[in-house]
C-alpha positions as CSV (number, residue, x, y, z in Angstrom):
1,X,23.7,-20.0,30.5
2,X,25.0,-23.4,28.7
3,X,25.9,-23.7,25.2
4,X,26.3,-26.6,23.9
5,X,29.4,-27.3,20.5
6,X,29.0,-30.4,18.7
7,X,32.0,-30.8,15.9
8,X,29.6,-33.2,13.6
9,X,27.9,-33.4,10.1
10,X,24.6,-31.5,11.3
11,X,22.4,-34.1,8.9
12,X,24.0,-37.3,10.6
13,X,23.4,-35.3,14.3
14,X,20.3,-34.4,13.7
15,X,19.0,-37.6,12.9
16,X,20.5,-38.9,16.5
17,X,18.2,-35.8,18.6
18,X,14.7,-36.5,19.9
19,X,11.9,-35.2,18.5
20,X,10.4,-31.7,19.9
21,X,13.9,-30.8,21.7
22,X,14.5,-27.2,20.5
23,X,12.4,-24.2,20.5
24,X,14.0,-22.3,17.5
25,X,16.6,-22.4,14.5
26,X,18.5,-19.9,13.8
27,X,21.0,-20.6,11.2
28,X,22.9,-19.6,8.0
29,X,23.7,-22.7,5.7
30,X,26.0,-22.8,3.0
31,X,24.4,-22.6,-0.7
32,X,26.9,-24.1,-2.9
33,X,27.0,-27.1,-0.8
34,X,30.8,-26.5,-2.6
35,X,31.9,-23.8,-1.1
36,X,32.3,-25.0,2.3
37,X,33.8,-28.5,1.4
38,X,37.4,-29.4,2.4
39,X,38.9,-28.5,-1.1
40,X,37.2,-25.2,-1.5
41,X,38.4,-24.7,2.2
42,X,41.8,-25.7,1.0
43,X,41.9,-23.4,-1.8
44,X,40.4,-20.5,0.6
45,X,42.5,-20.7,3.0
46,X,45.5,-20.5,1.0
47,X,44.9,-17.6,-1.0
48,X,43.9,-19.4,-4.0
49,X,40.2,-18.1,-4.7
50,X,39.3,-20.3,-7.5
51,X,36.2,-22.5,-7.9
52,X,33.6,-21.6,-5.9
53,X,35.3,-18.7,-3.9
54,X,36.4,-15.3,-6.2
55,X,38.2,-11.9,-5.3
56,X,35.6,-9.2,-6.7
57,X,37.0,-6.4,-8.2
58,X,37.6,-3.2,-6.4
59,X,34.6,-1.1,-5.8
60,X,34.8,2.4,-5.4
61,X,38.8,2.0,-4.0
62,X,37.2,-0.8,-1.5
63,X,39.1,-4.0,-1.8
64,X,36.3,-6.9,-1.6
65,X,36.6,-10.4,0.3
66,X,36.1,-13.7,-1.2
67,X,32.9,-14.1,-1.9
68,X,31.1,-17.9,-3.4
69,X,30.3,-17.7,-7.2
70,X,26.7,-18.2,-6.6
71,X,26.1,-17.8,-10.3
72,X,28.3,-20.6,-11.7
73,X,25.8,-23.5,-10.3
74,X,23.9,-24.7,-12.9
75,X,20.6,-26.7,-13.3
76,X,21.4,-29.6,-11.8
77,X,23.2,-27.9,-9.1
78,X,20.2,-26.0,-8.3
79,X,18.1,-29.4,-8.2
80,X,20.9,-30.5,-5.7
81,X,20.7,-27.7,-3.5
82,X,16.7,-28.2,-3.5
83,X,17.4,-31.8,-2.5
84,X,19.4,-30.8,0.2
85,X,17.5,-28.4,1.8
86,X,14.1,-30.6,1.4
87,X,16.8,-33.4,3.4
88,X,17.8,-30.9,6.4
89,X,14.4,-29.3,6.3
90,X,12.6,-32.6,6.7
91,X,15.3,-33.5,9.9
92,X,15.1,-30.3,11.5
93,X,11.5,-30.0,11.5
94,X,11.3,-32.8,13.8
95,X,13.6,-32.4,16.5
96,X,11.7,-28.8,17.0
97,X,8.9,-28.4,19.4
98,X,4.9,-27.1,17.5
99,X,5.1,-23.7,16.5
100,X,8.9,-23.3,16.8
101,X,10.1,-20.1,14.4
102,X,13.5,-21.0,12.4
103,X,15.6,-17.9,11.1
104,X,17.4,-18.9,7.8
105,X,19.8,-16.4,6.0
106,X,20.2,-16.8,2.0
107,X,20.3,-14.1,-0.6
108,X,19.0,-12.9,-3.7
109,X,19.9,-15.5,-5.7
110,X,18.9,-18.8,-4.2
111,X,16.3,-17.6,-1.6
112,X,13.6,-19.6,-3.9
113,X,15.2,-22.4,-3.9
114,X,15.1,-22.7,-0.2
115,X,11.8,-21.4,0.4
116,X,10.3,-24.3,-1.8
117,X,12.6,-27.1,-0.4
118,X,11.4,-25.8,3.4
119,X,8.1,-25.2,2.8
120,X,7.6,-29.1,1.0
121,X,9.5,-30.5,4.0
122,X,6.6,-29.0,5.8
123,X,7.9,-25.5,7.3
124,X,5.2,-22.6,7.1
125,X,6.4,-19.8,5.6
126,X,6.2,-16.7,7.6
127,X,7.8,-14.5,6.1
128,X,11.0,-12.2,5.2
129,X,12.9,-10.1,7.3
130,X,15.3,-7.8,5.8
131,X,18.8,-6.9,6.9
132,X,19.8,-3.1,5.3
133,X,23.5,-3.6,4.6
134,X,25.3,-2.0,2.4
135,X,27.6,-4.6,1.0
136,X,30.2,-5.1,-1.6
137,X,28.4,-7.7,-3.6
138,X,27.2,-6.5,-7.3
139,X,27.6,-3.4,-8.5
140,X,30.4,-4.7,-11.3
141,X,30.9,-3.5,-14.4
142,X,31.0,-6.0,-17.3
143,X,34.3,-8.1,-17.0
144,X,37.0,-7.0,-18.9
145,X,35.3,-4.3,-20.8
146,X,34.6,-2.1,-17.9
147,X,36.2,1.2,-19.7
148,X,34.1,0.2,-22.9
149,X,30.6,-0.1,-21.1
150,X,31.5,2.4,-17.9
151,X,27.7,3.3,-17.1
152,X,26.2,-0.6,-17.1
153,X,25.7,-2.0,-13.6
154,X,26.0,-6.0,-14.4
155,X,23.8,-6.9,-11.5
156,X,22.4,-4.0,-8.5
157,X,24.8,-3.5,-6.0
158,X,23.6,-5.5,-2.4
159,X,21.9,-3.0,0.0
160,X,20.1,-5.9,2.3
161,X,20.2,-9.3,3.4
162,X,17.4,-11.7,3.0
163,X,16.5,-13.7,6.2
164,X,13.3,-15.8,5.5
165,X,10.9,-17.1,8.6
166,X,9.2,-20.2,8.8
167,X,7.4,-21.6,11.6
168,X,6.7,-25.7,12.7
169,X,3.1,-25.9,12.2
170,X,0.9,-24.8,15.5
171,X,-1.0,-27.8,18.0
172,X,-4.3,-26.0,18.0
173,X,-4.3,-22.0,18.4
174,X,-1.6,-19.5,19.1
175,X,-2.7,-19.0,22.7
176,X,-2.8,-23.3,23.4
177,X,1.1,-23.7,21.8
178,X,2.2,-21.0,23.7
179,X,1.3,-22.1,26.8
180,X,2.3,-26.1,25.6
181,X,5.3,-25.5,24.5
182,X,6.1,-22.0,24.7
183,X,6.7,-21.1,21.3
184,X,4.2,-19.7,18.8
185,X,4.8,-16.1,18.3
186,X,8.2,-13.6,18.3
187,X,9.3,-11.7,21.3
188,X,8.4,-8.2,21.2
189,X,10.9,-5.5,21.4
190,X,9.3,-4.0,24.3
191,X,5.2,-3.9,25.1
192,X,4.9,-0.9,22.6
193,X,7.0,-2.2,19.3
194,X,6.8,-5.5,18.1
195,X,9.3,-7.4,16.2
196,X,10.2,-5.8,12.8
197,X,11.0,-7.5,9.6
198,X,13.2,-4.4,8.6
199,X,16.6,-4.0,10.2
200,X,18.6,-1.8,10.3
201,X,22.4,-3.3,10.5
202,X,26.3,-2.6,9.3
203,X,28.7,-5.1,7.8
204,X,30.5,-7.1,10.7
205,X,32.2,-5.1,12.3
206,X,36.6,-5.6,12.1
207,X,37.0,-6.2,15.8
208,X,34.5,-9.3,15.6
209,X,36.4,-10.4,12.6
210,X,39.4,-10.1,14.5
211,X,38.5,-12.7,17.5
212,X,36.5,-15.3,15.0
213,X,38.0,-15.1,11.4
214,X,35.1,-16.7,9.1
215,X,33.8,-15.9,5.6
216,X,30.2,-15.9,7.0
217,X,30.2,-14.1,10.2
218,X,27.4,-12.5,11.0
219,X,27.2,-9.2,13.1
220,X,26.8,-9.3,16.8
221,X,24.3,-6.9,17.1
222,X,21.8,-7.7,14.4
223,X,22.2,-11.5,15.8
224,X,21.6,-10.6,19.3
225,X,18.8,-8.8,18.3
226,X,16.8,-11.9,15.6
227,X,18.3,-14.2,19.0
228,X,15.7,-12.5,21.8
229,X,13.2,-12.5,19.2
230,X,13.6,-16.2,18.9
231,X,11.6,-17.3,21.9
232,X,8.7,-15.6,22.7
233,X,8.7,-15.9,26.3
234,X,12.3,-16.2,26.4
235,X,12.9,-19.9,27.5
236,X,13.9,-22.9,25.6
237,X,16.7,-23.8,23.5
238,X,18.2,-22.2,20.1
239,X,20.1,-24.8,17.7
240,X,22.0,-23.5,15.3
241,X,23.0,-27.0,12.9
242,X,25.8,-24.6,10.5
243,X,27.2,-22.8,13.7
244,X,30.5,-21.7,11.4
245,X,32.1,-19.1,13.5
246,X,29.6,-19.0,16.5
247,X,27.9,-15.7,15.9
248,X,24.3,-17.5,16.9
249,X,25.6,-19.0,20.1
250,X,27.4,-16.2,21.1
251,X,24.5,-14.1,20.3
252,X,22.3,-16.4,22.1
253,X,24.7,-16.4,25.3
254,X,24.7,-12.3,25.6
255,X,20.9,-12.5,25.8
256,X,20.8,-15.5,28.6
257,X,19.5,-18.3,26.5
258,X,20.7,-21.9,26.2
259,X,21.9,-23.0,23.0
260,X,23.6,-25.5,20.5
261,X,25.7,-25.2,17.5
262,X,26.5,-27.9,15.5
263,X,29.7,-27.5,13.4
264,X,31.1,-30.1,10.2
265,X,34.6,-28.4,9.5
266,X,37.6,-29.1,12.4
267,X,38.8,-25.3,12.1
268,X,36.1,-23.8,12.3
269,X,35.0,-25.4,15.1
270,X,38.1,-24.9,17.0
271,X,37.6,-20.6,16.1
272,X,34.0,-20.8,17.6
273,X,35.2,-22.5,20.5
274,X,37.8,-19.8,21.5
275,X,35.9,-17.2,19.8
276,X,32.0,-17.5,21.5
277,X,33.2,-16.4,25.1
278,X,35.0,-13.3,23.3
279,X,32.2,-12.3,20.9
280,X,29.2,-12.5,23.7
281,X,31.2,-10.1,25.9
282,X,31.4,-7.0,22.9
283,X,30.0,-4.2,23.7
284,X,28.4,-5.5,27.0
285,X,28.3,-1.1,28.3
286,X,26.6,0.0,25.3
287,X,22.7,1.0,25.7
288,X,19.6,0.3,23.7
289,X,18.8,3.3,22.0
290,X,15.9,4.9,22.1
291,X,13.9,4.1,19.0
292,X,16.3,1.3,17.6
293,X,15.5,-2.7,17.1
294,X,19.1,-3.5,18.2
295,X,19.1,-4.7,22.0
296,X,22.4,-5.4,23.2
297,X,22.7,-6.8,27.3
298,X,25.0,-7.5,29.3
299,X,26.6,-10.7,29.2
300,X,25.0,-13.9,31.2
301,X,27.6,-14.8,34.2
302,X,28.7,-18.2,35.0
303,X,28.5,-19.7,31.6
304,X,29.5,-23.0,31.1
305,X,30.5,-24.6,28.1
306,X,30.2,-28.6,26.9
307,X,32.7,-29.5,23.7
308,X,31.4,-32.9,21.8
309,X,32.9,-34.5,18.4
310,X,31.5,-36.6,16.5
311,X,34.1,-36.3,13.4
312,X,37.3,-37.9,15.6
């Protein structure tokens, strides 16, 4: 199939697309709206975790990656973040097609935020689907007085992944949109199980992390399996406007389906690039197993590739 990299602000590009030309979003935006800026980038990717990134401390021997101090934004950061989201919700609700389903990772935290901003730029909400992970987020003890209170848990340790569902209001009934413009519903799993909103997942894995090397990346196998899901009768486009490392795309090219990832920050970009081709071709002679949501298919052959920046 074709997939489509544009290296370009996503708000700026989406305001250049037509209306109705995807069929799904899938997506996971950043929630600072600090963290992913140039100078928290900077500080990243230097080994200086300050501001909005943080080295947790050791949990049960495990040494923890940088994660983004959700918890220091305050009011007005939150009213910023609503903003935001209302702004991107608004732009992407347009250039989707009636009834088109968009997949949006957030957590804990800020998930409300989100789901307001979305639903008042006119997304339905559908609702949540839930990826079991056991992370290494939460799960501290106090700071600085963890000998003193050793029993007190300062927030619960993360054991899933909030993905919340919204859906571009329907033209008429499910049955009319579906045959219109072919979206309306989720892809079942097979004719006997429908799509689940409990997953079953793992933290990405090391060899994935190895080929695309981002704070965010998402596992191949939990994507590839929200990806088929995506398009009901498995045609049309998938945009993904925060492509990061490319998980989506290369998610989306294992199952056969076109897509476009949309990408602000030069490096990045240049790691999804190299990385897509590599990640869509993991574990291409594994089976579905009987019994499990996670479909994993052979990669699509003949794939072709179309690199646009907008940011030169």
């Amino acid at each position: 199939m074709v997939y489509t990299l544009h290296h370009a602000d996503c708000l700026e590009w989406l305001d250049a697309q037509q209306k109705n030309s995807f069929e799904a979003i899938i997506t996971d935006p950043p929630y600072g709206l600090k963290e992913y800026s140039p100078g928290e980038q900077t500080k990243l990717r230097n080994g200086n975790h300050g501001g909005m990134w943080r080295i947790p401390p050791a949990l049960d021997g495990n040494v923890r990656a940088p994660l983004p101090r959700f918890t220091v934004l305050n009011a007005q950061d939150l009213e910023n973040l609503y903003r935001f989201f209302l702004t991107w919700g608004t732009k992407a609700l347009r250039v989707v097609v009636p009834g088109a389903h968009m997949f949006v990772a957030t957590n804990t935290f800020l998930s409300h935020v989100l789901c307001a901003a979305l639903t008042d730029a006119g997304w339905e909400r559908r609702g949540e689907i839930a990826r079991l992970v056991q992370t290494l987020r939460g799960g501290d003890r106090p700071k600085n007085a963890e000998e003193e209170f050793s029993d007190v848990t300062v927030i619960p340790r993360s054991a899933w992944e909030p993905w919340e569902l919204f859906r571009k209001p329907l033209e008429g009934r499910v049955q009319d949109n579906l045959r219109k413009w072919r979206t309306g519903g989720l892809r079942r799993d097979s004719p006997d199980r429908p799509f689940t909103d409990v997953i079953p997942s793992e933290r990405t894995p090391q060899k994935e992390r190895d080929i695309v090397n981002h704070p965010s990346l998402k596992p191949q196998k939990f994507m590839r399996y929200i990806v088929r899901a995506a398009l009901p009768l498995a045609e049309g486009r998938i945009l993904d406007p925060f492509m990061g490392g490319g998980s989506t795309i290369a998610a989306a090219e294992n199952v056969g389906y076109t897509s476009v990832g949309v990408e602000v920050d030069a490096q990045y970009f240049g790691m999804a690039a190299q990385g897509i081709p590599l990640l869509a071709r993991l574990y291409a002679e594994e089976e579905d197993l009987e019994g499990s949501p996670l479909v994993v298919k052979n990669v699509h052959q003949g794939a072709s590739l179309v690199l646009q920046s907008q940011l030169l």
